[in-house]
N, C-alpha and C positions, 0 to 999 in steps of 0.2 A: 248543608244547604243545597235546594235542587240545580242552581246555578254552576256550581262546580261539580256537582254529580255526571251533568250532561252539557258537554261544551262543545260537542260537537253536531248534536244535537241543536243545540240555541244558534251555531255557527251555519249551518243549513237554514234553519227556519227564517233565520236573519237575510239569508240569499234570495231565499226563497219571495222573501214579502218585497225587499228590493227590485225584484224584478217584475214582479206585478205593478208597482208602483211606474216603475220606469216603461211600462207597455205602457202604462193609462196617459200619459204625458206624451208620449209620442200617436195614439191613436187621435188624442185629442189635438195635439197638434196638426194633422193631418187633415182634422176635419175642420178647422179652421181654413187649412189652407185650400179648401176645396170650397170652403165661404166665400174667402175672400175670394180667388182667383173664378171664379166664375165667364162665364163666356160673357158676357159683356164686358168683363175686364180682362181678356185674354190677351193683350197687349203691354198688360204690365208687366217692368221689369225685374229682377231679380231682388233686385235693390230695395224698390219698392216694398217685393212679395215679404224680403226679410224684415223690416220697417214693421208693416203692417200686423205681419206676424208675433214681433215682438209685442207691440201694445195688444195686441187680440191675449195672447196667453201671460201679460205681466197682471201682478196683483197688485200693482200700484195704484192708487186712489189720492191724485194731490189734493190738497188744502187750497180751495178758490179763495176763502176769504184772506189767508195769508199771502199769496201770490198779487190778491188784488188791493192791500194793504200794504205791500213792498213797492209797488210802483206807481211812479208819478204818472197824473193824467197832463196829458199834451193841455197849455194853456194856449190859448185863442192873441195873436200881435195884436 
């Protein structure tokens, strides 16, 4: 089998694709951060910048209609 033939071989290319990978994530990251932070929001803080950043690069996509099915609407005294 060519898998055990060449193992160090698949252990390099494995390296290899990992670190492409891990560029693409951090470029991208980057140019998020040069979105958000822009000079009119030059004054935002760290905090902020990290917040921001997180939802800009998560894959997350909630469920409006479950969220808005979980909770009660304020009734009127």
């Amino acid at each position: 089998m060519q898998k055990e033939k060449y193992p160090n071989l698949r252990q390099t290319a494995g390296n290899l694709t990992a670190l492409f990978e891990s560029t693409y994530l951090c470029e991208s990251a980057f140019s998020h951060i040069k979105i958000i932070k822009s000079k009119y929001r030059s004054t935002m803080t760290d905090d902020h910048l990290a917040v921001s950043l997180r939802l800009a690069l998560s894959s997350y996509c909630p469920v409006y209609e479950r969220l808005a099915s979980s909770s009660q609407c304020q009734k009127s005294h």
